[in-house]
C-alpha positions in Angstrom: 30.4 -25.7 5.5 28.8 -24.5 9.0 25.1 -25.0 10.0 24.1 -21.7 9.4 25.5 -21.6 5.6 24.2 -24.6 5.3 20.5 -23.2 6.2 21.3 -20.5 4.1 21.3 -18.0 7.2 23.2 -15.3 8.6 24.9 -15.2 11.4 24.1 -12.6 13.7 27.2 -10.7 13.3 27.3 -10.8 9.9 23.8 -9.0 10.0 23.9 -5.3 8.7 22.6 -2.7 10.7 19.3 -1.4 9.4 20.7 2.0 8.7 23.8 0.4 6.5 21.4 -1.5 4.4 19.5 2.4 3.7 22.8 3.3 3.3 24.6 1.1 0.7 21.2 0.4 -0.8 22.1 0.6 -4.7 21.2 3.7 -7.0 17.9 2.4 -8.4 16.8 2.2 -4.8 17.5 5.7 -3.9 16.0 7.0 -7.4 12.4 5.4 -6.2 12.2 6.4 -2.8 13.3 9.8 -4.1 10.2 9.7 -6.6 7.9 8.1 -4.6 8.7 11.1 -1.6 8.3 13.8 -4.2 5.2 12.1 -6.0 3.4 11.0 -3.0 4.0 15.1 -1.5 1.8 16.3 -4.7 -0.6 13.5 -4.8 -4.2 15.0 -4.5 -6.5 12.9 -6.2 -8.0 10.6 -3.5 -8.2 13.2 -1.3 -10.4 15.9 -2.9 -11.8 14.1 -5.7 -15.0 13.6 -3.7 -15.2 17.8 -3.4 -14.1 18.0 -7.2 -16.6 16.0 -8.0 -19.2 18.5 -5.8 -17.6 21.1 -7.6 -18.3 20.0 -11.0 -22.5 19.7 -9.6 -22.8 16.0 -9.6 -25.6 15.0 -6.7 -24.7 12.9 -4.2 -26.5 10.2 -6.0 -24.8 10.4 -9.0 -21.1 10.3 -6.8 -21.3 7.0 -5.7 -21.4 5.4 -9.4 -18.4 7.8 -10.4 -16.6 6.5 -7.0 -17.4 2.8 -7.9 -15.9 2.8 -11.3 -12.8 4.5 -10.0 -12.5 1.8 -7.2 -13.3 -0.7 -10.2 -10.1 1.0 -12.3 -7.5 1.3 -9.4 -7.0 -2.5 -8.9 -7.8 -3.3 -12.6 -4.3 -0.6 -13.0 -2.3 -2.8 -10.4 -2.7 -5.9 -12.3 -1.8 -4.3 -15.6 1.2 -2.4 -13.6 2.4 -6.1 -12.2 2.3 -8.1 -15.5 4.1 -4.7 -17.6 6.6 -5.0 -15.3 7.3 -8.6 -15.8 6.7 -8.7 -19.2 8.6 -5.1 -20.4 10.4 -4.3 -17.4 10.5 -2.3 -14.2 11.6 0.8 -16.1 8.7 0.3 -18.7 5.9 0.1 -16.5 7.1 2.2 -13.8 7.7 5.3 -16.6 4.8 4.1 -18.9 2.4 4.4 -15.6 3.3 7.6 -14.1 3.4 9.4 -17.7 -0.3 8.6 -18.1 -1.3 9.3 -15.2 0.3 12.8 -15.6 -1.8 13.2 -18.5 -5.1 11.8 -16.8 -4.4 14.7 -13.9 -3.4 17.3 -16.6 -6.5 16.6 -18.2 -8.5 17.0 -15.0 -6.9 20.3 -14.3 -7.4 21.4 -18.0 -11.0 20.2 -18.5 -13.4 22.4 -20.1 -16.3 20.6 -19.2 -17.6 17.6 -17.0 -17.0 14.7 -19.4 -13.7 15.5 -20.6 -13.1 16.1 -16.4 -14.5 12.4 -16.1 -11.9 11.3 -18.9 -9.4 12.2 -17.0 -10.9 11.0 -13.9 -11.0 7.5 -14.6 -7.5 7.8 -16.4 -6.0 8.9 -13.6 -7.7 5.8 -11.0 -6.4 3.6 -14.2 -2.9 4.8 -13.9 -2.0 6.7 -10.7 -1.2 3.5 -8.2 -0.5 1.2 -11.2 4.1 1.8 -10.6 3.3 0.2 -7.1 4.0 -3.5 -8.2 7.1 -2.3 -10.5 8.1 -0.4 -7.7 8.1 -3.0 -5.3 9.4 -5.8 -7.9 12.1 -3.6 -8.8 13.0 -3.2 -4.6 13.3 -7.3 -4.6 15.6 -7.0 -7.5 17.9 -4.7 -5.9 17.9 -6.0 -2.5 19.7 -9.0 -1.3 16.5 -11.5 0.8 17.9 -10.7 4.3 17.7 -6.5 3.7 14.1 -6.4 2.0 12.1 -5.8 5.1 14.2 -2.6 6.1 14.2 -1.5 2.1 10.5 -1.8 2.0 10.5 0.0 5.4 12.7 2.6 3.9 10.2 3.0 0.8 7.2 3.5 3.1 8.8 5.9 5.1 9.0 8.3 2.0 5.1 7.4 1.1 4.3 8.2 4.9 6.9 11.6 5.0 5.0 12.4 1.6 1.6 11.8 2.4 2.4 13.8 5.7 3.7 16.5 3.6 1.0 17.0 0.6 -2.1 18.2 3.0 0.1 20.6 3.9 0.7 21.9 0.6 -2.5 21.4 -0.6 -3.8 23.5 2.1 -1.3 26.7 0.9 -2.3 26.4 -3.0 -5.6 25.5 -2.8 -8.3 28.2 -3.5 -11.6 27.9 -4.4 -10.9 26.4 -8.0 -9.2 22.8 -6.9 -8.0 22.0 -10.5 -4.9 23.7 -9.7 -4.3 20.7 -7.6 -4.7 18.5 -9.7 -2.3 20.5 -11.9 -0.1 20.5 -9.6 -0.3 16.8 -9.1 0.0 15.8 -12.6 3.6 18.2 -12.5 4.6 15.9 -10.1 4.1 12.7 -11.5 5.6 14.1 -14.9 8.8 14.9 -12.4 8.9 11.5 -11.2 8.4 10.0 -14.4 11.5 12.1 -15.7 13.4 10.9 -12.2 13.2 7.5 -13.2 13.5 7.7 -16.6 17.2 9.3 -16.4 17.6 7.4 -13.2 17.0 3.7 -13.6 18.7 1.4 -15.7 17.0 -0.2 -19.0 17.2 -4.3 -17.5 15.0 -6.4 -19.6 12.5 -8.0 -17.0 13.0 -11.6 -15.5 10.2 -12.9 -17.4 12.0 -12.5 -21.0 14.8 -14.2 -20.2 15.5 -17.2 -21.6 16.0 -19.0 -18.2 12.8 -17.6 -17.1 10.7 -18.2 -20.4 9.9 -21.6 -19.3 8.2 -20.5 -16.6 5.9 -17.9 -18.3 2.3 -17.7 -18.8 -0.6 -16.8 -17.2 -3.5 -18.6 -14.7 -4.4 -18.2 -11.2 -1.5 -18.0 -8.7 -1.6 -21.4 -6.3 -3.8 -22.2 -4.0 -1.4 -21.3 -1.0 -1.3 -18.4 -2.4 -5.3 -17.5 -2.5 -4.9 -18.3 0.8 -2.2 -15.9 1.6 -3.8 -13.2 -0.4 -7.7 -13.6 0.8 -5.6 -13.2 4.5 -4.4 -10.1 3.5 -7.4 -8.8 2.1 -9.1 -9.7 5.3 -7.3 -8.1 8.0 -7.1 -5.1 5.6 -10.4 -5.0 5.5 -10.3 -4.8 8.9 -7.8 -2.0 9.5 -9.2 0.0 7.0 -12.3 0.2 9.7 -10.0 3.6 10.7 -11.1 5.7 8.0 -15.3 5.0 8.8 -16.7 3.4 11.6 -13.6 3.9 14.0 -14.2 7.4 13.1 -18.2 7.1 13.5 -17.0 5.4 16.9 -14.9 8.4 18.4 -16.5 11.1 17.3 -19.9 9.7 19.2 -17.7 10.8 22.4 -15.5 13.2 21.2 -14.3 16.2 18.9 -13.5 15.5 14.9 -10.3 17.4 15.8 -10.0 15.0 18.7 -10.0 11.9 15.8 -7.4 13.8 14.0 -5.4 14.2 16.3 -4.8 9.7 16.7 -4.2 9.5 13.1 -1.2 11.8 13.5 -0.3 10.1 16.1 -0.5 7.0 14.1 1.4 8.4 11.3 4.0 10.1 14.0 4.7 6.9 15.6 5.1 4.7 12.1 7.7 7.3 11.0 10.2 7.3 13.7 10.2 3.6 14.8 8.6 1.6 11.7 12.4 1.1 10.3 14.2 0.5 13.4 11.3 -2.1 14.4 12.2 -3.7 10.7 15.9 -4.3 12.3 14.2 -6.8 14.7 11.3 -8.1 12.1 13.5 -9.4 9.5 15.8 -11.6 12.2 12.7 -13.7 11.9 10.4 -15.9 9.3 7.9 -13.6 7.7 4.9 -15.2 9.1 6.0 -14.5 12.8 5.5 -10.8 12.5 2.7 -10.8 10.0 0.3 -13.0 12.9 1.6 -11.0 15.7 0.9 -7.8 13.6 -2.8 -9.1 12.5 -3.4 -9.8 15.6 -2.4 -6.7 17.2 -4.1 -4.7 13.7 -7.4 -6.4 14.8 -7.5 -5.9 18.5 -6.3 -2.2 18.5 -9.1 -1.4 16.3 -11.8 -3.2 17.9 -10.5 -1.4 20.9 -10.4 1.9 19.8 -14.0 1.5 18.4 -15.6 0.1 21.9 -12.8 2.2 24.2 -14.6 5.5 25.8 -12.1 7.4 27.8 -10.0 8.9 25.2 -6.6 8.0 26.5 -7.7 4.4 26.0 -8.1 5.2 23.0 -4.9 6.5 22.5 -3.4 3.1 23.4 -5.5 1.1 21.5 -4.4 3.4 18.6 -0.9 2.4 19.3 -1.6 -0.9 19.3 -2.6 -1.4 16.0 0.0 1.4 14.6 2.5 -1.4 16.2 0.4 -4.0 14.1 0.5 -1.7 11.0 4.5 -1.5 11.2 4.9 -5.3 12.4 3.0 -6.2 9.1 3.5 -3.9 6.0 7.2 -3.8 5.7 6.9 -7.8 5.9 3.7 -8.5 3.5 5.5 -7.2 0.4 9.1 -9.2 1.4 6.9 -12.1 1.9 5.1 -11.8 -1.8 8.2 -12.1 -3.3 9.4 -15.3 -1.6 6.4 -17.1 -2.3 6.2 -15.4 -6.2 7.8 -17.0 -9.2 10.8 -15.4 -10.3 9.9 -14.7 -13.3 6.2 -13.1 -12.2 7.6 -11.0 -8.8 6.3 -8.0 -10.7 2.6 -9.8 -11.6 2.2 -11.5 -7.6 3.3 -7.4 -6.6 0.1 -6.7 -8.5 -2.1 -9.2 -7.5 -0.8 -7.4 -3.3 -2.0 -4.2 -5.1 -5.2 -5.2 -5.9 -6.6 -6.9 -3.2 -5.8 -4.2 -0.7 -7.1 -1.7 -3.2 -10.3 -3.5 -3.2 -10.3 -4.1 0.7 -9.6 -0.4 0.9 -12.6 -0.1 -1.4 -15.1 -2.6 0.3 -13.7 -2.4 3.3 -15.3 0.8 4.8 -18.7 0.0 2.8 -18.9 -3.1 4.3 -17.8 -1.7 8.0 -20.2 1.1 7.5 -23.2 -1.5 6.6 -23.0 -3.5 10.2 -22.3 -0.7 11.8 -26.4 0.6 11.3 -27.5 -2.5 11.9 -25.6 -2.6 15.7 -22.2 -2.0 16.5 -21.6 -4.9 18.6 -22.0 -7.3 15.1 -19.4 -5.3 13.9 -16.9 -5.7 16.0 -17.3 -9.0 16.2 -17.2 -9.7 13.0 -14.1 -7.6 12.9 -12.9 -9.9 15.7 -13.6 -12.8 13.7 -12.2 -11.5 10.2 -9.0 -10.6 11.9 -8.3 -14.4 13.7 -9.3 -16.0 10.4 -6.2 -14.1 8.8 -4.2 -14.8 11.4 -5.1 -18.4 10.9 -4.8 -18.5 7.1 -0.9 -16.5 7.4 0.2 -19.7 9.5 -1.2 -21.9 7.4 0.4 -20.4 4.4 3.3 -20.6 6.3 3.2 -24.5 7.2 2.4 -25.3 3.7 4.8 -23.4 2.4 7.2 -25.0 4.6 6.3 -28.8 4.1 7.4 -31.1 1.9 5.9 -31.1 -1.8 
């Protein structure tokens, strides 16, 4: 046996290219990323339901308690995604999901009056991420460990294409009445719920088999793995800074259109090179690009929110788009190394969560120490980001030493 079977690596020659591994990936692959494109092109809840809300006449002071519940019932829907998919399977909860959340955004467009349009509100925040954890479970089950960082690389380049593509819809359908988005969005999850219904195999999940029953049960995940998740949940806390007081920050100097103008640029540059960057990324352990990429994350935002000319803010807006693509392709590959095989789907959910609820706190937080002086919130941004830097190596020597 040579050294490198013996480490249980490849050798660099046997290494597919990144565009093989998208290309032999196996059917079930292909059938989400399909969905996922075509779901995530006619997804228009987050992104009018504050003006749907208007709409319907609720004050602003009577917003934020609707928008708290529905950040409440988003990560509450990851869990229950994560531990359907172990405990039905993939299939189960990824179909199960995306059929109620169809009926949640039917029942939106339908709505006669407010509360039945609040049913359906909180439905769909139950429901609409909740296939995420399936969906990334069911990529680990089809992907050998040295392809998983180009197949989750592949999988967020249809959510990006999507997402890039359902403003642009939205803006040729929608008229003054915006529940015909929302109709139009719950047609789409219904025709991704059909997708994978005819397109996935029925496999039983991991955690009913018999090798894997042993194993089963609930509690909290281990310690390393707090660790590992309160260091995601902090530098996404961090990056999610773009959406609010970045934003606050550049439009002090400059144009909204100016502002919109980085976050395509941001999108722009994680479509074309975030998989060919994942060719290079998973040559190495996980932990390598996920500091380098917090690292990068935390000082391109700080930068961009201090920066005045606005081509320096163009670069710093690069560099944490090269954090961004360093990072997310890796953090769900890593998740399922350090996850139980019979729980990949449940620790997929627990990823989920917390950056749901760092994308919900997040800019609340950010927006909080940014009144009381923007210098304490970049530090503090500063700080947040070198303390998940910290706790990813840490993670990663733990996970690496003996018992």
């Amino acid at each position: 046996m040579s050294t490198d079977e013996a480490v249980g690596t490849d050798r660099p020659q046997q290494r597919r290219s990144v565009l093989r591994v998208v290309r032999d990936a196996p059917r079930p692959v292909w059938v989400l990323v399909a969905g996922v494109f075509l779901n995530r092109a006619g997804s228009f809840f987050a992104t009018f339901l504050v003006l749907f809300l208007k709409q319907l006449g609720f004050t602003t002071q009577e917003m934020p308690l609707i928008l708290l519940a529905v950040g409440i019932a988003t990560p509450m829907g990851s869990l229950l995604g994560g531990w359907a998919s172990d405990r039905l399977s993939r299939k189960a909860s990824l179909v199960g999901s995306t059929v109620l959340a169809s009926g949640g955004l039917a029942v939106i467009g339908m709505s006669p009056n407010r509360p039945v349009a609040l049913c359906g509100v909180f439905a769909t925040a139950l429901f609409a991420q909740a296939y995420l954890p399936a969906a990334s479970a069911l990529l680990v089950d089809h992907t050998k460990e040295e392809d998983r960082v180009p197949i989750f690389a592949f999988f967020r380049l249809a959510l990006n294409l999507g997402s890039t593509l359902g403003p642009l819809i939205a803006a040729t359908v929608a008229n003054d009445n915006l529940k015909t988005l929302f109709v139009i969005s719950s047609c789409t999850y219904a025709a991704f719920s059909l997708l994978l219904w005819l397109g996935l195999p029925a496999v039983p999940s991991r955690a009913r088999t018999a090798d894997a029953r042993r194993a089963a049960g609930g509690g909290l995940p281990p310690l390393r793995l707090i660790l590992f998740y309160g260091s995601i949940i902090a530098i996404t806390a961090v990056y999610v800074q773009y959406t609010s007081t970045v934003a606050l920050a550049v439009e002090e100097g400059h144009s909204a259109s100016a502002y919109a103008l980085l976050l395509t640029l941001n999108s722009g540059l994680v479509i074309l090179f975030e998989m060919p960057l994942s060719g290079l990324t998973r040559r190495v352990p996980w932990w390598i690009p996920a500091a380098i990429g917090t690292l990068l994350m935390t000082f391109g935002i700080v930068l961009t929110g201090v920066a005045g000319p606005y081509w320096l803010i163009a670069v710093a807006v690069g560099v944490w788009t090269v954090g961004e693509m360093l990072f997310s392709p890796v953090v769900s590959s890593a998740t399922a190394a350090l996850s139980p095989p019979d729980r990949v789907g449940l620790y997929q959910g627990y990823l989920a969560t917390v950056q749901a609820v760092a994308f919900g706190l997040g800019p609340a937080v950010g927006t909080y120490l940014y009144g009381i002086g923007t210098g304490l919130l970049w530090l503090s941004c500063s700080v947040v980001g070198l303390l998940a830097c910290l706790g990813f190596l840490g993670v990663s020597r733990w996970a690496r030493s003996p018992g």
